[in-house]
C-alpha positions as CSV (number, residue, x, y, z in Angstrom):
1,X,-12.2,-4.5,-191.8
2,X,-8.9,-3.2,-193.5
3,X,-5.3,-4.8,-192.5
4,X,-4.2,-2.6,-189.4
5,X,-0.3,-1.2,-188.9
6,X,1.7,-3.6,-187.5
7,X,2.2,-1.9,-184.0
8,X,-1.5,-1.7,-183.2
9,X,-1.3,-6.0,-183.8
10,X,0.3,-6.4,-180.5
11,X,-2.0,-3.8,-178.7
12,X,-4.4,-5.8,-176.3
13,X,-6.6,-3.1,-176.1
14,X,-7.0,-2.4,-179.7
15,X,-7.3,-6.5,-180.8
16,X,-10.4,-6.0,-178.7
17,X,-11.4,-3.5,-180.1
18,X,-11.4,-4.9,-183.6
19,X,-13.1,-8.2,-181.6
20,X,-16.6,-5.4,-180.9
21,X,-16.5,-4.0,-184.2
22,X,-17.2,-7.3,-185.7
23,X,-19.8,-8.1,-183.0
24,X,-21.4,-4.9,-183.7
25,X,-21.8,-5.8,-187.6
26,X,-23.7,-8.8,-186.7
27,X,-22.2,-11.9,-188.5
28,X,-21.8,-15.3,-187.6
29,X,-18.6,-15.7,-185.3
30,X,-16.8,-17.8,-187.5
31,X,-17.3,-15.0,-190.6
32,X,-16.1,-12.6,-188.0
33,X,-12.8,-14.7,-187.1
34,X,-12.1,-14.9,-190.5
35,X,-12.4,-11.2,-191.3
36,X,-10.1,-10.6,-188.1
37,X,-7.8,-13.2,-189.1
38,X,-7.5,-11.1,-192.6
39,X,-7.1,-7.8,-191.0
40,X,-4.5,-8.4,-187.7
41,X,-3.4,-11.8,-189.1
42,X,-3.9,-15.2,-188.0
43,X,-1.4,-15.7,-185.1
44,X,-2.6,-12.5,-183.3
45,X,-5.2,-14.2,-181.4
46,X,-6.5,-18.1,-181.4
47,X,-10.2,-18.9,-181.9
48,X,-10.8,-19.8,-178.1
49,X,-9.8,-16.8,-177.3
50,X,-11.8,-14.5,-180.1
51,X,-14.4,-16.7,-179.0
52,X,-14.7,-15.7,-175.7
53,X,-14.4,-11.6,-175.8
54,X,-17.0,-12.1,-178.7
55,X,-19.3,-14.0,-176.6
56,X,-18.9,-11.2,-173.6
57,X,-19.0,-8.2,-175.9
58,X,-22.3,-10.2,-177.2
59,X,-23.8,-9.7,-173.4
60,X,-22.6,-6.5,-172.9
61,X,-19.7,-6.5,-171.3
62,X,-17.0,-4.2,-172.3
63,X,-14.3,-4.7,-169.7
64,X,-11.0,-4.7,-171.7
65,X,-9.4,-5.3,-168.7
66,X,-11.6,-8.3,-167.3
67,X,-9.0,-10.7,-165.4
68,X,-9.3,-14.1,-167.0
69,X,-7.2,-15.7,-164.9
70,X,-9.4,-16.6,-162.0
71,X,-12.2,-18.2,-165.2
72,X,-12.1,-22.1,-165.2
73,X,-9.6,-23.6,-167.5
74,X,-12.1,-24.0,-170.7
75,X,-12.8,-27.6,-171.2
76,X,-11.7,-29.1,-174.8
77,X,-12.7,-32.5,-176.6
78,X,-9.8,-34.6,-174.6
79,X,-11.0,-33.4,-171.5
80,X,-15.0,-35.3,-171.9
81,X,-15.0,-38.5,-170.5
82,X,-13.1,-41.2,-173.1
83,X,-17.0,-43.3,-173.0
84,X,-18.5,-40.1,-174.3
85,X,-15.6,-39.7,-176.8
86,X,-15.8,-43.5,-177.8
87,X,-19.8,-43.3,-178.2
88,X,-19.3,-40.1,-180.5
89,X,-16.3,-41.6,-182.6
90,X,-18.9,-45.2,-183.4
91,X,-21.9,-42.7,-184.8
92,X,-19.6,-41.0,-187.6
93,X,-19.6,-42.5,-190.6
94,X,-16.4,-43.9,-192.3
95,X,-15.6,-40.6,-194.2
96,X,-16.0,-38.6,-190.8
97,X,-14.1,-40.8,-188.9
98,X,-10.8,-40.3,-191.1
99,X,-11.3,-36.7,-190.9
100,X,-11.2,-37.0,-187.0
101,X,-8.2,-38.8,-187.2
102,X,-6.4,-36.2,-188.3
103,X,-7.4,-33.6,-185.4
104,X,-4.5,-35.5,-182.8
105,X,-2.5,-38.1,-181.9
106,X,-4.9,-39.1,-179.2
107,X,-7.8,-38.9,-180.9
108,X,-5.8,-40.4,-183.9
109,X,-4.9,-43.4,-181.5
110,X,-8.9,-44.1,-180.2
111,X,-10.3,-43.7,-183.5
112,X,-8.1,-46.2,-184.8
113,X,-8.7,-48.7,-181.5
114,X,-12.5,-48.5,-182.5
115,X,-13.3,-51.7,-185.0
116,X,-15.0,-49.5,-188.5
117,X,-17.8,-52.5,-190.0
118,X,-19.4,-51.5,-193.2
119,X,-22.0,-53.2,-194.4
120,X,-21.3,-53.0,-198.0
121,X,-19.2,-51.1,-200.2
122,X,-19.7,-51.2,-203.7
123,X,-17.5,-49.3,-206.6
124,X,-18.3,-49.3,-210.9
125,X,-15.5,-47.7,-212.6
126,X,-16.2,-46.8,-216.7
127,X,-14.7,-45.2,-219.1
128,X,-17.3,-42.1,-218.3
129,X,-18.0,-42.6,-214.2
130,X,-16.8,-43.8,-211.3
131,X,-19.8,-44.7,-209.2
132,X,-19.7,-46.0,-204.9
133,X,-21.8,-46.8,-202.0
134,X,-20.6,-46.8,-198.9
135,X,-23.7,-48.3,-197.0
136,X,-26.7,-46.1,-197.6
137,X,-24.8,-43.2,-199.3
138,X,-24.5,-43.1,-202.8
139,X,-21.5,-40.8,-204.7
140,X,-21.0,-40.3,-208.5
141,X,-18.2,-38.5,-209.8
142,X,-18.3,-38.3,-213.6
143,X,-16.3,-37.0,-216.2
144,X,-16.8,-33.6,-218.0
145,X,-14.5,-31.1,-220.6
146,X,-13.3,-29.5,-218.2
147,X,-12.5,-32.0,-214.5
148,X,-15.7,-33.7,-213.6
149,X,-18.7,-33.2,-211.4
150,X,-19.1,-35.3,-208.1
151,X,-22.7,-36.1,-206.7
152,X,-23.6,-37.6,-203.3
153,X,-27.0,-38.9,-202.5
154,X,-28.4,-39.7,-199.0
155,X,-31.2,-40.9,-197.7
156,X,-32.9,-40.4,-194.7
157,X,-35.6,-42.5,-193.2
158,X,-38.1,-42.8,-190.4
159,X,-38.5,-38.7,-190.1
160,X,-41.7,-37.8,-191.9
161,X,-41.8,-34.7,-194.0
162,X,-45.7,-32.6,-193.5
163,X,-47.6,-33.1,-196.3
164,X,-47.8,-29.3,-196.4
165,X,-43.9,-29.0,-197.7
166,X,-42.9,-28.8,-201.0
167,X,-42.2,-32.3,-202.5
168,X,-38.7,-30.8,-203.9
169,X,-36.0,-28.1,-202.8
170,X,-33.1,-26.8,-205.0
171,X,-30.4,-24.4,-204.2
172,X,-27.1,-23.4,-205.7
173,X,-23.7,-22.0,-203.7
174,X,-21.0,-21.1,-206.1
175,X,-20.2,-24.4,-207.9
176,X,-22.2,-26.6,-205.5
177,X,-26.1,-27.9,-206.4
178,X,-27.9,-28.7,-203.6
179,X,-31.2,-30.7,-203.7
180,X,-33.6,-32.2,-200.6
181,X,-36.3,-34.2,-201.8
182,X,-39.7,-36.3,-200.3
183,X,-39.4,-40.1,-200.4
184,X,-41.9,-42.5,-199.3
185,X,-39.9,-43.3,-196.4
186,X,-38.5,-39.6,-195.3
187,X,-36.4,-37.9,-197.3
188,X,-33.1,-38.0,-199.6
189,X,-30.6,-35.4,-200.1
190,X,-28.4,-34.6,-203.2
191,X,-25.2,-32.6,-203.6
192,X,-23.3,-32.1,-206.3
193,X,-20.1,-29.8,-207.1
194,X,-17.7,-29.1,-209.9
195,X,-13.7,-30.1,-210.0
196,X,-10.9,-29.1,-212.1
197,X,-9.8,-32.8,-211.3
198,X,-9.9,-36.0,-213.1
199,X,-13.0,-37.8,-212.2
200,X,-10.4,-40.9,-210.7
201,X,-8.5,-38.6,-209.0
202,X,-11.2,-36.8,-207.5
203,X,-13.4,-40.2,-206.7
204,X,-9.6,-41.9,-205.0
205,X,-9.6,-38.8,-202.8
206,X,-12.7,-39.2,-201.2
207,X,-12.3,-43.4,-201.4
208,X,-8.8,-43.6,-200.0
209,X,-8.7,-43.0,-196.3
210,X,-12.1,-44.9,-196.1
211,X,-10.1,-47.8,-196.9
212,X,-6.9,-46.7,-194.9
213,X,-9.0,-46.6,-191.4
214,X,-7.6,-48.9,-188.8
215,X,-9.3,-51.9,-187.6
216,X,-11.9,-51.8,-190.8
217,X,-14.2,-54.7,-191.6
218,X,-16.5,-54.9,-194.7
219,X,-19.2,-57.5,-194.9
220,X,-20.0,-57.2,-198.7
221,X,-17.6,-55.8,-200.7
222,X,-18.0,-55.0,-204.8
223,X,-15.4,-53.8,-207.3
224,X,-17.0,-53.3,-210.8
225,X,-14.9,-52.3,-214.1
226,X,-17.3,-52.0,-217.3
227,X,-15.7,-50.8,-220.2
228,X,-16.3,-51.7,-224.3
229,X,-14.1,-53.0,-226.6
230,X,-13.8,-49.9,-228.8
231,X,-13.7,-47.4,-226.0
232,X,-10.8,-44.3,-226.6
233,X,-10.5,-44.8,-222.9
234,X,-10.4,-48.2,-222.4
235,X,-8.1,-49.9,-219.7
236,X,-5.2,-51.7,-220.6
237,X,-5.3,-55.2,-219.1
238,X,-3.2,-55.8,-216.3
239,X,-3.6,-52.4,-214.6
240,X,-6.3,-50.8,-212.5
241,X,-7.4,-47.6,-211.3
242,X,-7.8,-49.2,-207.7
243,X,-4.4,-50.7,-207.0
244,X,-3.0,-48.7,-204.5
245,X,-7.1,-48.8,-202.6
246,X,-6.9,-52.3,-200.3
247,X,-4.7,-52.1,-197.5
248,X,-2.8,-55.7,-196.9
249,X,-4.8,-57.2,-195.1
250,X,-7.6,-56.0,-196.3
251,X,-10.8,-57.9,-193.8
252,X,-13.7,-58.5,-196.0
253,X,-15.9,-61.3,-195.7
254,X,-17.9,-61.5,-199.0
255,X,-16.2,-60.1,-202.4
256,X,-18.0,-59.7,-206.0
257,X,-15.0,-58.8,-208.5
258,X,-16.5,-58.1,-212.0
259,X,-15.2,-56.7,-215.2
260,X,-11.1,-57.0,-214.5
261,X,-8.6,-59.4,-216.2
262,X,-7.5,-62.6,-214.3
263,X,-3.9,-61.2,-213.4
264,X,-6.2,-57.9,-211.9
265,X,-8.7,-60.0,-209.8
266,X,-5.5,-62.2,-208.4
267,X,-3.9,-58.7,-207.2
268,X,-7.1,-57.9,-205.3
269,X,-7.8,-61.3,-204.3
270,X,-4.2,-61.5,-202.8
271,X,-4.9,-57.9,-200.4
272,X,-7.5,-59.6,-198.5
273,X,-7.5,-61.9,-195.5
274,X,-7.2,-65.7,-196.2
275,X,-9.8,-67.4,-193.8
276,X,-11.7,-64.2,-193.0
277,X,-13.0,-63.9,-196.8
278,X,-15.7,-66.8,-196.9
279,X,-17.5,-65.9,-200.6
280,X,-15.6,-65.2,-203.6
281,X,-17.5,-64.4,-206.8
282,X,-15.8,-63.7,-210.4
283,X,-17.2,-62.1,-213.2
284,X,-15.8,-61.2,-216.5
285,X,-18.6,-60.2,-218.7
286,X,-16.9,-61.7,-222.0
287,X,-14.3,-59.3,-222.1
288,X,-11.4,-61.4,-221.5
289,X,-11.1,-63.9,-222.7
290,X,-10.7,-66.7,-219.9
291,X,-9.7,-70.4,-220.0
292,X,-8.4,-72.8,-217.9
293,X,-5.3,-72.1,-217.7
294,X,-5.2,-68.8,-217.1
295,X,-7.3,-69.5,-213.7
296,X,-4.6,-71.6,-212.1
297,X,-3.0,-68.4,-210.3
298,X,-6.7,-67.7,-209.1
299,X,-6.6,-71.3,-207.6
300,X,-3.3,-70.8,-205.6
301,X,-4.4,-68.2,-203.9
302,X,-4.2,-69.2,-200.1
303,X,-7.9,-66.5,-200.1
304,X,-9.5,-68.9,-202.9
305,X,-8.1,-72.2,-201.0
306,X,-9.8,-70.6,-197.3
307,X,-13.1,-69.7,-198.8
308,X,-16.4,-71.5,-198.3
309,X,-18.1,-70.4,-201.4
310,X,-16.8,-69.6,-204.9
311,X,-19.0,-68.6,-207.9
312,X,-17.2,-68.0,-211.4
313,X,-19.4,-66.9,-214.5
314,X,-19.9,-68.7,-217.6
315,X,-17.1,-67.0,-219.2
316,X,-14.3,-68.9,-218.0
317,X,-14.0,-72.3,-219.2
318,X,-13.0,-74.9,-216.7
319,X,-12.1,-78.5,-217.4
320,X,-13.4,-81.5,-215.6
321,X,-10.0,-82.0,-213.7
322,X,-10.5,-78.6,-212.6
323,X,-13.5,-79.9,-210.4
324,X,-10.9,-80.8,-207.8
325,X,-9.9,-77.3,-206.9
326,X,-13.4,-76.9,-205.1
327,X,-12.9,-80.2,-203.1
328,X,-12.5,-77.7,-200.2
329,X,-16.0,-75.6,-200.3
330,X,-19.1,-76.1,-199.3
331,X,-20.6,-74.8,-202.7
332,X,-19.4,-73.6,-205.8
333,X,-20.8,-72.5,-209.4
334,X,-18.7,-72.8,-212.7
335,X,-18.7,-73.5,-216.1
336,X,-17.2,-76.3,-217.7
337,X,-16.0,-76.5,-221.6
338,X,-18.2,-76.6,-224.0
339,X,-18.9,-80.0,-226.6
340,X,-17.8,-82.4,-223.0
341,X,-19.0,-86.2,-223.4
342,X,-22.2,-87.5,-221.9
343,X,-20.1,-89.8,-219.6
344,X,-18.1,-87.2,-218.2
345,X,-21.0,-85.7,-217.1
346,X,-22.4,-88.2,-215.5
347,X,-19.1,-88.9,-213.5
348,X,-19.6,-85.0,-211.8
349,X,-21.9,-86.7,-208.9
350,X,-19.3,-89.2,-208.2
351,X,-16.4,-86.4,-208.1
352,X,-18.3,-84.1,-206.0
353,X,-19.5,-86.8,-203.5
354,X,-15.8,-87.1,-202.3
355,X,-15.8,-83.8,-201.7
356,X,-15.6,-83.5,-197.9
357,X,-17.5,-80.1,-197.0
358,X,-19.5,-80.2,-200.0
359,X,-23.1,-78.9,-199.4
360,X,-24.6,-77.7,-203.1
361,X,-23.1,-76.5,-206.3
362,X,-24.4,-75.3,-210.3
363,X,-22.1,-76.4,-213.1
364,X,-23.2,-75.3,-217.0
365,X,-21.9,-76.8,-219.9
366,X,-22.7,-76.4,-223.7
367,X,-23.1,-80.4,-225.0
368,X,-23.7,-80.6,-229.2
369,X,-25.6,-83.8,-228.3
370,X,-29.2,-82.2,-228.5
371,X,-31.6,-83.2,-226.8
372,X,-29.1,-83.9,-223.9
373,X,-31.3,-84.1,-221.6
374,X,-32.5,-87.4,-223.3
375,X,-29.3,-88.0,-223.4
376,X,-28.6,-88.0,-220.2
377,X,-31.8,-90.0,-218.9
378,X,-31.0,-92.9,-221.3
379,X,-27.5,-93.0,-220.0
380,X,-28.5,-93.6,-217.0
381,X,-30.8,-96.3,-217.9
382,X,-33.7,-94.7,-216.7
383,X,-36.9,-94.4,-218.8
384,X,-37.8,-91.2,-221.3
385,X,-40.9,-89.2,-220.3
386,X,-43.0,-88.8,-223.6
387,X,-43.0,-85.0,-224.9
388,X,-40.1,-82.4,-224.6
389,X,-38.2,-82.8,-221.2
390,X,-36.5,-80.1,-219.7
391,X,-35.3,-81.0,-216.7
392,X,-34.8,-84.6,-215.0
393,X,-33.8,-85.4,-211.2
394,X,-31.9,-88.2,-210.6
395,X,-31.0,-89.4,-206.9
396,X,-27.0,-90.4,-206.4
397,X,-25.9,-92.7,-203.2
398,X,-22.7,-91.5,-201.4
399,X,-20.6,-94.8,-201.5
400,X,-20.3,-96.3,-197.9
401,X,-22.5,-93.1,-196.3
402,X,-26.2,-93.1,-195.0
403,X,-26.3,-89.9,-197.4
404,X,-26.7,-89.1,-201.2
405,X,-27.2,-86.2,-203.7
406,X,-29.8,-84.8,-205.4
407,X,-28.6,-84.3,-208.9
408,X,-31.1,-82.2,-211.3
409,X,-30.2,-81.9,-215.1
410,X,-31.5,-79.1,-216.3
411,X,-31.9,-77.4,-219.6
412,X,-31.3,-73.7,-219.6
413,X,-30.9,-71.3,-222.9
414,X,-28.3,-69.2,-221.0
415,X,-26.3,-71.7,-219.8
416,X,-27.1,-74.8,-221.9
417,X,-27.1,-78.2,-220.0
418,X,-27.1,-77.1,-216.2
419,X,-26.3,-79.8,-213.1
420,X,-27.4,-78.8,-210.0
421,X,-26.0,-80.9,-207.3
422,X,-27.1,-81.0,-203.5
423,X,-26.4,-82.9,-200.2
424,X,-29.3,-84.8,-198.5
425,X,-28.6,-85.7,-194.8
């Protein structure tokens, strides 16, 4: 339909008229709103209304001058029951939900009343991708020449496709890939589209209002940075892609954080929820490079002196006064310098055993005294198995307590001498 004069836009008669000639060409209603829209303009007549002379000119009935005014006032989404509304608003997912916010300020105030829990939400940034799951939906968005390309994946279970279906279906809209495919347990479905956009600045826009909804909570929650040391991209230490991402307080109760500098992991550390966050774990992957007293700032966080577990890779190198930081948790795994004395090994039970919540922990250490596992044994007083020994238990009485410690020395090739330490009740 061709734009019409501008005196025929305010002529009843002839908007209807424009409203049967698009229900005579036989589109769907909202092509046919669109192409009204383009030809009379967009204020001439609100969707509700097109909606309604399209439906009756559908069913034959060409009254132009049908009084509406005795029809009942057409219901809309605030007038169904606020049980219904609450029950649809829990079964969108997180993405969906922030769009809904958006639609008023009284569906912007329930959504935000209704408590979001994720199970997990994991994101890997590299130099290349930025990759995150949000539950069971997977997205990619990855750089190319010219933007990037963002993929989603989703699967579906429990809904059987027959055997008699084909086992794969592409299709292609404009710069859009789709792809539904048989699993073993139902079916997945893959999308993926071009952008002129950076592929962070296209992966931020889909990952920022997730983590703006009100009221969220996140069970597991993973942020991943792997990079190489002679990347042209790589990051500079102490900044991050994901900065601005966690709202303060951010609720989370179990956090990986792998991959980041120590001043990067203390920024995100310090946006979550002291007491709520039980489980810390710290990775560096041998990029940084960590020692002790560069972890003190992680330490004073109030989120590391409030959690239950903590678990720090073999890349940071902790001393044995360090030990005293985990007084607080029920188990913990670190690394301690490497080349430390036999006898200050052996004084680990006896520091742990003070500790007042203490339940297990794994401490590694690299000791130049090989075999130190014989070491170990005879330092103890205890007598040497014949033939190589790889691992010794050794039982350690809480002084003035019915309980004691199993302590297991342990040698490992990834992590050299390893202690394993657990309560016995």
């Amino acid at each position: 339909m061709k734009s019409i004069p501008e005196f025929l836009k305010s002529n009843d008669h002839h908007l209807k008229f424009c409203i049967l000639y698009e229900v005579a060409l036989k589109k769907p209603i909202f092509d046919s709103y669109r192409n009204f829209c383009d030809a009379v303009g967009p204020d001439a007549m609100e969707y509700r209304d097109f909606e309604f002379w399209y439906r009756r000119f559908c069913l034959g009935e060409l009254d132009f001058d049908y009084d509406r005014s005795t029809d009942s006032v057409p219901k809309t989404l605030m007038n169904m029951p606020v049980k219904l509304v609450r029950k649809i608003t829990e079964n969108l997912t997180s993405s969906e939900r922030s769009s809904l916010r958006f639609t008023n300020s009284d569906i912007k105030k329930l959504t935000d009343s209704l408590p979001r829990v994720l199970e997990k939400i994991s994101i890997t940034t590299t130099d290349e991708v930025m990759e995150w799951e949000l539950n069971d939906r997977e997205f990619k968005c990855e750089r190319t020449s010219s933007g990037c390309t963002l993929s989603t994946l989703k699967n579906y279970k429990g809904f059987k496709i027959p055997q008699s279906y084909a086992t794969i279906m592409q299709w292609e809209l404009n710069d859009t890939i789709f792809e539904c495919k048989k699993t073993a347990m139902g079916y997945s479905f893959f999308k993926q589209t071009i952008y002129k956009e950076s592929y962070i600045k296209k992966s931020l826009e889909y990952l920022t209002p997730v983590f703006k909804l009100a009221k969220l909570r996140v069970n597991h929650l993973t942020l991943r940075r792997i990079q190489k040391r002679d990347s042209p991209y790589r990051q500079v230490e102490g900044t991050s892609d994901l900065d601005d991402l966690l709202s303060v307080p951010f609720h989370v109760k179990e956090v990986h954080i792998s991959g980041y500098d120590v001043n990067r992991v203390t920024y995100f550390l310090s946006a979550m929820k002291p007491g709520h966050l039980e489980s810390i774990s710290l990775g560096f992957d041998g990029i940084w490079n960590i020692k002790s007293e560069n972890f003190e700032e992680v330490f004073k966080t109030d989120q590391f002196k409030q959690a239950k577990e903590v678990s720090i890779d073999r890349y940071v190198e902790l001393h044995m006064d360090d030990l005293v930081s985990f007084s607080h948790l029920k188990s913990f795994k670190c690394r301690l310098k490497n080349n430390i004395e036999i006898e200050e090994i052996l004084k680990i039970p006896d520091i742990v055993s003070f500790f007042k919540k203490f339940e297990s922990c794994f401490i590694s250490s690299y000791i130049y005294e090989y075999p130190y596992i014989e070491h170990l044994v005879e330092a103890l007083g205890a007598e040497i198995p014949e033939g190589s020994l790889k691992c010794f238990t050794h039982r350690f009485r809480i002084p003035q307590s019915n309980e004691c410690l199993h302590v297991e020395f342990e040698s490992n090739y990834d992590y050299g001498c390893v202690i394993k330490i657990r309560k016995i009740r």
